[in-house]
mmJSON file of the N, C-alpha and C atoms, coordinates in Angstrom:
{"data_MODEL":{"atom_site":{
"group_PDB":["ATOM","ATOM","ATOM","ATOM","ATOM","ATOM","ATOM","ATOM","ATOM","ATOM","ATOM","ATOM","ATOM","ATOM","ATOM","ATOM","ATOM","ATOM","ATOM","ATOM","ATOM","ATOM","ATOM","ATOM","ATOM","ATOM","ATOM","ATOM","ATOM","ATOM","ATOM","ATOM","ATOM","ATOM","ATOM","ATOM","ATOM","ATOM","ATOM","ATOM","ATOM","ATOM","ATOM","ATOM","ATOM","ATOM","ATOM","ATOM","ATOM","ATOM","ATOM","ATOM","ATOM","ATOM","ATOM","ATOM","ATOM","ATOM","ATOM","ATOM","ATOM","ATOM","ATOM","ATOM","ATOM","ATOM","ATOM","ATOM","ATOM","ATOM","ATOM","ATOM","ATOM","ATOM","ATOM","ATOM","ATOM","ATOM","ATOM","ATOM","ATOM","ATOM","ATOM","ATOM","ATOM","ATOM","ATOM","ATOM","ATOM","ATOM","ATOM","ATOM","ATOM","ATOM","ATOM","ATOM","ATOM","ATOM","ATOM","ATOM","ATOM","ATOM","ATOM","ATOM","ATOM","ATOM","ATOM","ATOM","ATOM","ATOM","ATOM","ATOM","ATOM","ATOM","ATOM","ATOM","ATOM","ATOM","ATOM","ATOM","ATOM","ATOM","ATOM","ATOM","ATOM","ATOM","ATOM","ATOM","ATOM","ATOM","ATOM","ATOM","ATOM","ATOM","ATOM","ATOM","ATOM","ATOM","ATOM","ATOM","ATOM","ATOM","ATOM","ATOM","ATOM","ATOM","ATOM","ATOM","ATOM","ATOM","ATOM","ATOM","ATOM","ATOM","ATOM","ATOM","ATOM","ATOM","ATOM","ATOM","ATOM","ATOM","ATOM","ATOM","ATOM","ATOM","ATOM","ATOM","ATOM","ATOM","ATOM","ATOM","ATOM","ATOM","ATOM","ATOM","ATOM","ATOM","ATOM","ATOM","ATOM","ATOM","ATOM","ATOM","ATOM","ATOM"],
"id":[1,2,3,4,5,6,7,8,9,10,11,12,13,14,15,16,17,18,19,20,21,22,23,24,25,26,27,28,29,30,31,32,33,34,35,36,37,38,39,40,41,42,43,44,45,46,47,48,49,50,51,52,53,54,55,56,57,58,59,60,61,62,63,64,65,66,67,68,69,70,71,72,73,74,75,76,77,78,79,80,81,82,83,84,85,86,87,88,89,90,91,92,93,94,95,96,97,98,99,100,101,102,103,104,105,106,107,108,109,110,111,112,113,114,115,116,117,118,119,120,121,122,123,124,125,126,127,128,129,130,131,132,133,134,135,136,137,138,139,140,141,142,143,144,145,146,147,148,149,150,151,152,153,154,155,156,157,158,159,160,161,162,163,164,165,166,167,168,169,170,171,172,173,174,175,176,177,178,179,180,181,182,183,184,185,186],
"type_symbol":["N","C","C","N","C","C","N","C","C","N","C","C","N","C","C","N","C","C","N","C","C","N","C","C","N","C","C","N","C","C","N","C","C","N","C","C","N","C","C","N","C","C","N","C","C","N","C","C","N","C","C","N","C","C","N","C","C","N","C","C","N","C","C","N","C","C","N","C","C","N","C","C","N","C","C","N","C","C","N","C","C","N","C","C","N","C","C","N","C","C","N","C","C","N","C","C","N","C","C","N","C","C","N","C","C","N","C","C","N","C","C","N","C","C","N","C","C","N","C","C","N","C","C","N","C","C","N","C","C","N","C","C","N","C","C","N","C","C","N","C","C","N","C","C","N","C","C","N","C","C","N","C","C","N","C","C","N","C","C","N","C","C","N","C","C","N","C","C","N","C","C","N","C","C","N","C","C","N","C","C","N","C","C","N","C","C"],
"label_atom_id":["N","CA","C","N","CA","C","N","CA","C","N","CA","C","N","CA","C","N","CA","C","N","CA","C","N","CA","C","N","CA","C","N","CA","C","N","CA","C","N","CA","C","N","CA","C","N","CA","C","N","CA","C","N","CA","C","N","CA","C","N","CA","C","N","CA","C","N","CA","C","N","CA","C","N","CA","C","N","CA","C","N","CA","C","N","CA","C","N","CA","C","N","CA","C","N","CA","C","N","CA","C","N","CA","C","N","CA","C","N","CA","C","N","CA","C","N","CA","C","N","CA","C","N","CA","C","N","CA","C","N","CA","C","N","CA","C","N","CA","C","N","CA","C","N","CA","C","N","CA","C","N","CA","C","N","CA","C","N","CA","C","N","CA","C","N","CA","C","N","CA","C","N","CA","C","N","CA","C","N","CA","C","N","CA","C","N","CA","C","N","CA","C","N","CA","C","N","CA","C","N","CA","C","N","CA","C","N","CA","C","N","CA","C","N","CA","C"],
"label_alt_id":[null,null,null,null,null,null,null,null,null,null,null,null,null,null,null,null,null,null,null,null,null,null,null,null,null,null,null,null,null,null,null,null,null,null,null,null,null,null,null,null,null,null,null,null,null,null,null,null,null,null,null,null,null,null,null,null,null,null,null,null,null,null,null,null,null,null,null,null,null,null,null,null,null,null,null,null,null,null,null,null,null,null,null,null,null,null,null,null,null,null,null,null,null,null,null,null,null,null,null,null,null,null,null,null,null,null,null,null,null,null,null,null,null,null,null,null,null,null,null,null,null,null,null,null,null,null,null,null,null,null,null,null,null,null,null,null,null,null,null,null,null,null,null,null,null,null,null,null,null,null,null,null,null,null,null,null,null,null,null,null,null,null,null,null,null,null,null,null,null,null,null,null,null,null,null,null,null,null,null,null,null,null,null,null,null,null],
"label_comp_id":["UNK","UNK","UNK","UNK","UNK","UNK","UNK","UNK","UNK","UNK","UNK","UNK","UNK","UNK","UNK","UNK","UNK","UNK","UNK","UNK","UNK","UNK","UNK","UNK","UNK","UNK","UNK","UNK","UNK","UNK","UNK","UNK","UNK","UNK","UNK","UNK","UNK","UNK","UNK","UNK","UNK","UNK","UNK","UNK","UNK","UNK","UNK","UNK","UNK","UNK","UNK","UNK","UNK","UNK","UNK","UNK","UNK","UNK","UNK","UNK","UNK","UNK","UNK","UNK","UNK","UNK","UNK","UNK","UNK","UNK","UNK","UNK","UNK","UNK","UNK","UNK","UNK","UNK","UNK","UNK","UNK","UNK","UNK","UNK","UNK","UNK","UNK","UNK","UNK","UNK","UNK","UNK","UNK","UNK","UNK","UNK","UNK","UNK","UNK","UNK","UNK","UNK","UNK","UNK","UNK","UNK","UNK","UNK","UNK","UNK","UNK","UNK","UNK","UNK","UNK","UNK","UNK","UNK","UNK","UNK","UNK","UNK","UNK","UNK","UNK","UNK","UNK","UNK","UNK","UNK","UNK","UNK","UNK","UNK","UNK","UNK","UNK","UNK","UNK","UNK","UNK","UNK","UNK","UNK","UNK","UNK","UNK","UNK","UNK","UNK","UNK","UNK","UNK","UNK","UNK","UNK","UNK","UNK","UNK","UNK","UNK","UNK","UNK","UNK","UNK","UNK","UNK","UNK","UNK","UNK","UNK","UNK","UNK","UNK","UNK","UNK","UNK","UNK","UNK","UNK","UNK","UNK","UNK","UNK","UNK","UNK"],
"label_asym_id":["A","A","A","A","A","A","A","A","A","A","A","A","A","A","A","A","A","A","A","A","A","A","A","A","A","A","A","A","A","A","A","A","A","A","A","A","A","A","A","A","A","A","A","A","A","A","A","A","A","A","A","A","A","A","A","A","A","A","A","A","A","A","A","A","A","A","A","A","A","A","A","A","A","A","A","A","A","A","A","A","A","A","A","A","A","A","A","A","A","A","A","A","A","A","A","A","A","A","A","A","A","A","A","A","A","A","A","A","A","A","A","A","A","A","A","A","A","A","A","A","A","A","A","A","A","A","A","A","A","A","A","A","A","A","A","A","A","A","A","A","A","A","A","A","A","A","A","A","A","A","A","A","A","A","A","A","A","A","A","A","A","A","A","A","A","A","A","A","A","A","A","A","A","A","A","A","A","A","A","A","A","A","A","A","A","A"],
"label_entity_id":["1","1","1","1","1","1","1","1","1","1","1","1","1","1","1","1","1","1","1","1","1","1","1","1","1","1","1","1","1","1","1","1","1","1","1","1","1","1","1","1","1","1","1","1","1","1","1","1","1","1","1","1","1","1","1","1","1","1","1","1","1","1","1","1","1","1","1","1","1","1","1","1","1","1","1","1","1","1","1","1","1","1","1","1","1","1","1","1","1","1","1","1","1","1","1","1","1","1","1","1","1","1","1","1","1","1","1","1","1","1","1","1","1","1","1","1","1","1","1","1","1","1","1","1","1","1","1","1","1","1","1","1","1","1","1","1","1","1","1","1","1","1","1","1","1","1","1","1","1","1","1","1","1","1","1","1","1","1","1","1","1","1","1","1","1","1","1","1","1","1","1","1","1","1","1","1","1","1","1","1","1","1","1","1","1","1"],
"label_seq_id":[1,1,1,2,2,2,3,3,3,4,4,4,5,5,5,6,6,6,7,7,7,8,8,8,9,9,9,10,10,10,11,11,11,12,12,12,13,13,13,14,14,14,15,15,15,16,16,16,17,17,17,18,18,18,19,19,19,20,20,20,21,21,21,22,22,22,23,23,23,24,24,24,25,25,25,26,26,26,27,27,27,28,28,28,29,29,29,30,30,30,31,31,31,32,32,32,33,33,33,34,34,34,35,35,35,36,36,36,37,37,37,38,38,38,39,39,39,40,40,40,41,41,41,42,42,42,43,43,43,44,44,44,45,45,45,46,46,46,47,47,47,48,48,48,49,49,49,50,50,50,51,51,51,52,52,52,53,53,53,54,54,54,55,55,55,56,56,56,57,57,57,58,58,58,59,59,59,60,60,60,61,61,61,62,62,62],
"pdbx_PDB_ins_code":[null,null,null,null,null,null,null,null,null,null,null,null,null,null,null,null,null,null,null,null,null,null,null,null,null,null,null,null,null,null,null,null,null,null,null,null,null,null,null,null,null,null,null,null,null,null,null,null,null,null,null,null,null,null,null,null,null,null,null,null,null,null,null,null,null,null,null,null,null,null,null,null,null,null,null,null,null,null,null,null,null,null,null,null,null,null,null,null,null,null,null,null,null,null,null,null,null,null,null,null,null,null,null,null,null,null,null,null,null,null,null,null,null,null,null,null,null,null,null,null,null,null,null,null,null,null,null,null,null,null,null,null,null,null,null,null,null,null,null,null,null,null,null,null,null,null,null,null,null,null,null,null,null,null,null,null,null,null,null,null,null,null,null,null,null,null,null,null,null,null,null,null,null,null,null,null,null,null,null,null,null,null,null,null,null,null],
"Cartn_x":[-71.938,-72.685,-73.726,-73.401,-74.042,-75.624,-75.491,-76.236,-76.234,-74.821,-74.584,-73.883,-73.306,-72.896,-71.035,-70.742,-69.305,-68.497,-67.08,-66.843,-65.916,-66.502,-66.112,-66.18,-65.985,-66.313,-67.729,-68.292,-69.759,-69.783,-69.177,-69.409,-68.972,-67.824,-67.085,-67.713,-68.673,-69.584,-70.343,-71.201,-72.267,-72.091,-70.585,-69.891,-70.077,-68.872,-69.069,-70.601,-71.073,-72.445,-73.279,-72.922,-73.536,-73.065,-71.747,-70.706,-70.756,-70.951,-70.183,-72.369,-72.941,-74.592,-75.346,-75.037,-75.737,-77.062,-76.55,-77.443,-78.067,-78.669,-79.496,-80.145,-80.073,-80.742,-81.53,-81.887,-82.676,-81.768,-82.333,-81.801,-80.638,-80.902,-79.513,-78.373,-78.87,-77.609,-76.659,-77.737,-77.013,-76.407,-76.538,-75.723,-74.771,-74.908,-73.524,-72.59,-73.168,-72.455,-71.428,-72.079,-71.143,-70.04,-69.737,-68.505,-67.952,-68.021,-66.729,-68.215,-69.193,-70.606,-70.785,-70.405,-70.683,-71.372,-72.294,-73.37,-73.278,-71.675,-72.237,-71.615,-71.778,-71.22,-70.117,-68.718,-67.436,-66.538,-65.02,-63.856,-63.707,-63.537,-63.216,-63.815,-64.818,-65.858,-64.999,-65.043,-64.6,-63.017,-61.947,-61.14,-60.78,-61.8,-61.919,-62.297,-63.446,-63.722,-62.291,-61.686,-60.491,-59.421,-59.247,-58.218,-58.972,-59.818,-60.69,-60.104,-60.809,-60.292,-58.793,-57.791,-56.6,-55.804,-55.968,-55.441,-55.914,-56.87,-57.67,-57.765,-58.087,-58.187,-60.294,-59.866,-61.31,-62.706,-63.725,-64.155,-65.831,-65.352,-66.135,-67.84,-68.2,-69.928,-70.511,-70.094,-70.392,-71.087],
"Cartn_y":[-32.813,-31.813,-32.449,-33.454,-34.49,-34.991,-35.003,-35.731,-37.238,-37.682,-39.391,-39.65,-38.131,-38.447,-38.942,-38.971,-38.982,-37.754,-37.453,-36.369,-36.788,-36.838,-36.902,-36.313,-36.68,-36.404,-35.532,-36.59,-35.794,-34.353,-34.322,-33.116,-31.763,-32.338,-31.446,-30.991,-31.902,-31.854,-30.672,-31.047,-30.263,-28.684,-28.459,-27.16,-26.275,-27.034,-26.816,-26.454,-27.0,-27.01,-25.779,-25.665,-24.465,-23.056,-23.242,-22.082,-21.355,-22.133,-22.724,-22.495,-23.663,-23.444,-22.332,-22.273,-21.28,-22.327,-23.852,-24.519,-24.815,-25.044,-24.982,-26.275,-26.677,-27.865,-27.804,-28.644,-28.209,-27.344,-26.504,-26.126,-26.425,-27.999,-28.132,-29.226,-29.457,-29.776,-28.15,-26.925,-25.77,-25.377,-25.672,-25.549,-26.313,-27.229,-28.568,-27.941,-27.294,-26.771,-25.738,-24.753,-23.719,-24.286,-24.397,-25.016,-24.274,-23.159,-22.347,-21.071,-21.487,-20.642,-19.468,-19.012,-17.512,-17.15,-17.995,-17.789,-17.667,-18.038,-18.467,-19.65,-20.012,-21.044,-20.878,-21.147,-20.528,-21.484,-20.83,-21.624,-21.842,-21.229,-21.114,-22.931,-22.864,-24.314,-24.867,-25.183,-25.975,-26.491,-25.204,-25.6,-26.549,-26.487,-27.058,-28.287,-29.0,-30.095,-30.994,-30.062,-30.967,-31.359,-30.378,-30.48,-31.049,-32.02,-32.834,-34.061,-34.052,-35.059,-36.075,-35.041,-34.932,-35.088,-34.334,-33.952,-34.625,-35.019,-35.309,-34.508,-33.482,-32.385,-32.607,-32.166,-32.22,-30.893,-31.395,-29.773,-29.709,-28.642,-28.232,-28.113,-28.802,-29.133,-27.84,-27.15,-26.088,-24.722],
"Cartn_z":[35.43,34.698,33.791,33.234,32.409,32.952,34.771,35.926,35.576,35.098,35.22,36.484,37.079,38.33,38.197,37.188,36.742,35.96,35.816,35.85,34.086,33.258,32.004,30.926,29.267,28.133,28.073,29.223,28.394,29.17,30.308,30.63,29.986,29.405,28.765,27.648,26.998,25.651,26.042,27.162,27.596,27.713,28.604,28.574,27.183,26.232,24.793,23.987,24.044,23.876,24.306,25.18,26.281,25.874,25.501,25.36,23.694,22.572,21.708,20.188,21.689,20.54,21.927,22.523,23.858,24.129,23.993,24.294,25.974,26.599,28.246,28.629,29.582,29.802,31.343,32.281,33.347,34.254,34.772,36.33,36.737,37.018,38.352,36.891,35.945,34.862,34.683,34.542,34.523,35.453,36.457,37.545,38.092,37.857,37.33,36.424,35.623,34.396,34.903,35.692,36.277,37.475,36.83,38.004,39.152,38.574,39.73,39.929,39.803,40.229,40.316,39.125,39.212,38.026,37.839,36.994,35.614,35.129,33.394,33.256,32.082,31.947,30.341,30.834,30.219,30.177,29.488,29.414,30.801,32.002,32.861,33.789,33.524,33.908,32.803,32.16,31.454,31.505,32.019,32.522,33.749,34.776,35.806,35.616,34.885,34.395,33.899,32.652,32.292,33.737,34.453,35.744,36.424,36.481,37.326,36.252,35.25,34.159,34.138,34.072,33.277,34.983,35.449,37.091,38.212,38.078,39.259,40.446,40.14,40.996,41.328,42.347,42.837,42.777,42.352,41.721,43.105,43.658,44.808,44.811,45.226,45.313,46.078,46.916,47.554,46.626],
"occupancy":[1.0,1.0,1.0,1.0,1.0,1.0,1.0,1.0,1.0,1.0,1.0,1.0,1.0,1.0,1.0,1.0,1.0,1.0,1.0,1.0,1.0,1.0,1.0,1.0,1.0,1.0,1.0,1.0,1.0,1.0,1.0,1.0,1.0,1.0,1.0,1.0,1.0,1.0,1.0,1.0,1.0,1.0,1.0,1.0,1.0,1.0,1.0,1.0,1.0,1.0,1.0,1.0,1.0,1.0,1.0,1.0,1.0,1.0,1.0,1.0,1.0,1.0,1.0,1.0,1.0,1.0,1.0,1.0,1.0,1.0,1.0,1.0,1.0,1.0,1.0,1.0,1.0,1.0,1.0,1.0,1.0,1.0,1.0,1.0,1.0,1.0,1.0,1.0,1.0,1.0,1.0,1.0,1.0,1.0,1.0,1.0,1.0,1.0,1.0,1.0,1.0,1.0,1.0,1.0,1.0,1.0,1.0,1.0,1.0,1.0,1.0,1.0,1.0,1.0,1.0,1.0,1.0,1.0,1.0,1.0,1.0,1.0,1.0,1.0,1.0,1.0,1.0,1.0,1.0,1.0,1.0,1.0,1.0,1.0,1.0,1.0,1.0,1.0,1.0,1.0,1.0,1.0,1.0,1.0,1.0,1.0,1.0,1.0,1.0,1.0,1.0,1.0,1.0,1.0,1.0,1.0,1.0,1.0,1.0,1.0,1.0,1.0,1.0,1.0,1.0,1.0,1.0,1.0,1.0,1.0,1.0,1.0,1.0,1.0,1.0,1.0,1.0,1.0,1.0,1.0,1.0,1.0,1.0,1.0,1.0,1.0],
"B_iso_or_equiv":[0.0,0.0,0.0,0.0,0.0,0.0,0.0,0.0,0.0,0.0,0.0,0.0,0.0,0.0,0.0,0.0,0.0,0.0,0.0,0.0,0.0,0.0,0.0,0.0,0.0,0.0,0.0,0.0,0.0,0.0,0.0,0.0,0.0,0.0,0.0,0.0,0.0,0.0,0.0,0.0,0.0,0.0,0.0,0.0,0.0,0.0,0.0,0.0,0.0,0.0,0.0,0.0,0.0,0.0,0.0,0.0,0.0,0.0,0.0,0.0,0.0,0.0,0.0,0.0,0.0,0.0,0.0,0.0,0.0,0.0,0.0,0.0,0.0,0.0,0.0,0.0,0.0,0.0,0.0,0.0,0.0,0.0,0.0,0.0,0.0,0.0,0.0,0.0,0.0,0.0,0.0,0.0,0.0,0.0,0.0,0.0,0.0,0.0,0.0,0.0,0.0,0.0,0.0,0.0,0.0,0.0,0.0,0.0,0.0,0.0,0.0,0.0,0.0,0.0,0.0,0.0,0.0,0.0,0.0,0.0,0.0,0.0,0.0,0.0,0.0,0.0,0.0,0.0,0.0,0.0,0.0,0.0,0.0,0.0,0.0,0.0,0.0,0.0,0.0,0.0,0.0,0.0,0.0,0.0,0.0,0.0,0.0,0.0,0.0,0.0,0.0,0.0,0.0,0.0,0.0,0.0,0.0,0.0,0.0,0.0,0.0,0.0,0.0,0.0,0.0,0.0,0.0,0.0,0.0,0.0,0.0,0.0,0.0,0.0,0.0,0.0,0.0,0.0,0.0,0.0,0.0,0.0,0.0,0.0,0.0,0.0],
"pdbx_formal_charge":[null,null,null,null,null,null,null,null,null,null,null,null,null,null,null,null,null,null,null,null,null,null,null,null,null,null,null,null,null,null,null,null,null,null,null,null,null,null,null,null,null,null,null,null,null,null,null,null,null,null,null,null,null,null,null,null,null,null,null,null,null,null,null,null,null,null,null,null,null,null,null,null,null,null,null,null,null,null,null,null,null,null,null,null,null,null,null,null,null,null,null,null,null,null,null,null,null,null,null,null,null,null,null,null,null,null,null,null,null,null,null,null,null,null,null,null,null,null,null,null,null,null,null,null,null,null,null,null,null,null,null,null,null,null,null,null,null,null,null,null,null,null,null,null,null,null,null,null,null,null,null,null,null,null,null,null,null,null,null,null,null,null,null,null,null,null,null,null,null,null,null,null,null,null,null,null,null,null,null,null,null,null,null,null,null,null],
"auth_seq_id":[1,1,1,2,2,2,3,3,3,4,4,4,5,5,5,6,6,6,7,7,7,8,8,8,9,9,9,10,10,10,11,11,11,12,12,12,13,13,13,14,14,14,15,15,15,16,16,16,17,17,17,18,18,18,19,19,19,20,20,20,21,21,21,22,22,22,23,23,23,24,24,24,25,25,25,26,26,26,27,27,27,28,28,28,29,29,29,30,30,30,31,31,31,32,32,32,33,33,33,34,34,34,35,35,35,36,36,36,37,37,37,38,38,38,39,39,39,40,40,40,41,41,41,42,42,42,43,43,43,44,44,44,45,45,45,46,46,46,47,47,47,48,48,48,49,49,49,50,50,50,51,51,51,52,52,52,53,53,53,54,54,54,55,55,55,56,56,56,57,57,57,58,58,58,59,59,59,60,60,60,61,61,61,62,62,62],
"auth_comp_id":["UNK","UNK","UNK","UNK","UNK","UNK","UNK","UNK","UNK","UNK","UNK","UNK","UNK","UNK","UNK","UNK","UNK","UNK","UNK","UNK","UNK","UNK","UNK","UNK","UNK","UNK","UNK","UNK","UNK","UNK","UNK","UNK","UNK","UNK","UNK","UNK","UNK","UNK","UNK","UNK","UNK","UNK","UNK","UNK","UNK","UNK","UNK","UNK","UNK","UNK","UNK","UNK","UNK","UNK","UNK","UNK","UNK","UNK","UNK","UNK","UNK","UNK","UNK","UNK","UNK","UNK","UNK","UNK","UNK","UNK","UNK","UNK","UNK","UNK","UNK","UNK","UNK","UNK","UNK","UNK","UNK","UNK","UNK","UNK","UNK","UNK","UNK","UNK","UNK","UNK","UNK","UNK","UNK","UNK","UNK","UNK","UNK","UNK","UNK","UNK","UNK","UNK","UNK","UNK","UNK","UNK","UNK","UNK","UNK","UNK","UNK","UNK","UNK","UNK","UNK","UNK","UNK","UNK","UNK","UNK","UNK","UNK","UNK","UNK","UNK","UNK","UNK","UNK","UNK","UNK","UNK","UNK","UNK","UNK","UNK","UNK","UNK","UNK","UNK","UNK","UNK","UNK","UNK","UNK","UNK","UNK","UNK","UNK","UNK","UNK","UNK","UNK","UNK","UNK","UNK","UNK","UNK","UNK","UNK","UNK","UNK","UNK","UNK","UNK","UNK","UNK","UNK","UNK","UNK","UNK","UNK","UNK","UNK","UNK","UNK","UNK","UNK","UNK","UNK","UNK","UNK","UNK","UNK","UNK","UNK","UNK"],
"auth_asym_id":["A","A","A","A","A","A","A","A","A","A","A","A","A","A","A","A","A","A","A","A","A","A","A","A","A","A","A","A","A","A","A","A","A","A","A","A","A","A","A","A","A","A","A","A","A","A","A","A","A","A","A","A","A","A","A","A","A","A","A","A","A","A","A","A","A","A","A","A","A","A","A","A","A","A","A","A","A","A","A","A","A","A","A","A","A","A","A","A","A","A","A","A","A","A","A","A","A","A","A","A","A","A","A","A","A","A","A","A","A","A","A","A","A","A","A","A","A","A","A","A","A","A","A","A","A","A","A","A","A","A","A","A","A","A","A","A","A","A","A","A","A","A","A","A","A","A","A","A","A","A","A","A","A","A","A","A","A","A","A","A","A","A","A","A","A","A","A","A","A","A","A","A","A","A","A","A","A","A","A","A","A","A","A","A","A","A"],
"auth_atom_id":["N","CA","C","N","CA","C","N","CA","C","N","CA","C","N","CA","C","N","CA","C","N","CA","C","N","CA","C","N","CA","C","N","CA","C","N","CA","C","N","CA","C","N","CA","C","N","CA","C","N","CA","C","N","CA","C","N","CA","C","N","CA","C","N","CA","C","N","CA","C","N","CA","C","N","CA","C","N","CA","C","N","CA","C","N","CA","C","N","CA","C","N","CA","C","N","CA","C","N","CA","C","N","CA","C","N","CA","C","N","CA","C","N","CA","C","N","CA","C","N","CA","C","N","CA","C","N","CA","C","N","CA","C","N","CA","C","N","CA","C","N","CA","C","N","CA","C","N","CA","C","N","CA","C","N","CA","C","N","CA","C","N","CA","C","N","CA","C","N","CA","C","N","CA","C","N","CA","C","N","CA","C","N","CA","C","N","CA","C","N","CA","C","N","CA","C","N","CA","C","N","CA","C","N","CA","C","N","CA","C","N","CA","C","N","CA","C"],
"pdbx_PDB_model_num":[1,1,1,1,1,1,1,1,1,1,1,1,1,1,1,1,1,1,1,1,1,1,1,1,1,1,1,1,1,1,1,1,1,1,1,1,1,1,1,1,1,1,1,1,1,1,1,1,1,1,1,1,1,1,1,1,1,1,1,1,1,1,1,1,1,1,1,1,1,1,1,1,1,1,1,1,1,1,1,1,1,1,1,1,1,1,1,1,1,1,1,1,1,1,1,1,1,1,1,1,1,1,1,1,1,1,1,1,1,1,1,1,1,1,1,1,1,1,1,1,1,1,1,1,1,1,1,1,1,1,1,1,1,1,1,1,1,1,1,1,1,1,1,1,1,1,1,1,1,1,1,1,1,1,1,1,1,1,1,1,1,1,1,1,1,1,1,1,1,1,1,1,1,1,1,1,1,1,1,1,1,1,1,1,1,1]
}}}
């Protein structure tokens, strides 16, 4: 979400950030951002990030 291409802290920042200051960044970082793509960006993304994190669960590029 970050576009460092790794699935970490910062992404989780960025979420927060997003959620939290209703902060925005380009296009496809916002769309990194939406995780589960249904057009906002929420706890829900943000849950998925940590279970990628914490779980190593894999979070769908599709």
């Amino acid at each position: 979400a970050s576009g460092d291409g790794k699935i970490n802290s910062n992404d989780l920042s960025y979420i927060v950030d997003a959620m939290i200051k209703n902060k925005r960044w380009s296009a496809a970082q916002n769309q990194a951002l939406d995780v589960n793509r249904d057009g906002k960006i929420n706890s829900v993304d943000l849950s998925y990030v940590v279970d990628a994190m914490v779980k190593g669960k894999a979070i769908r590029q599709d």
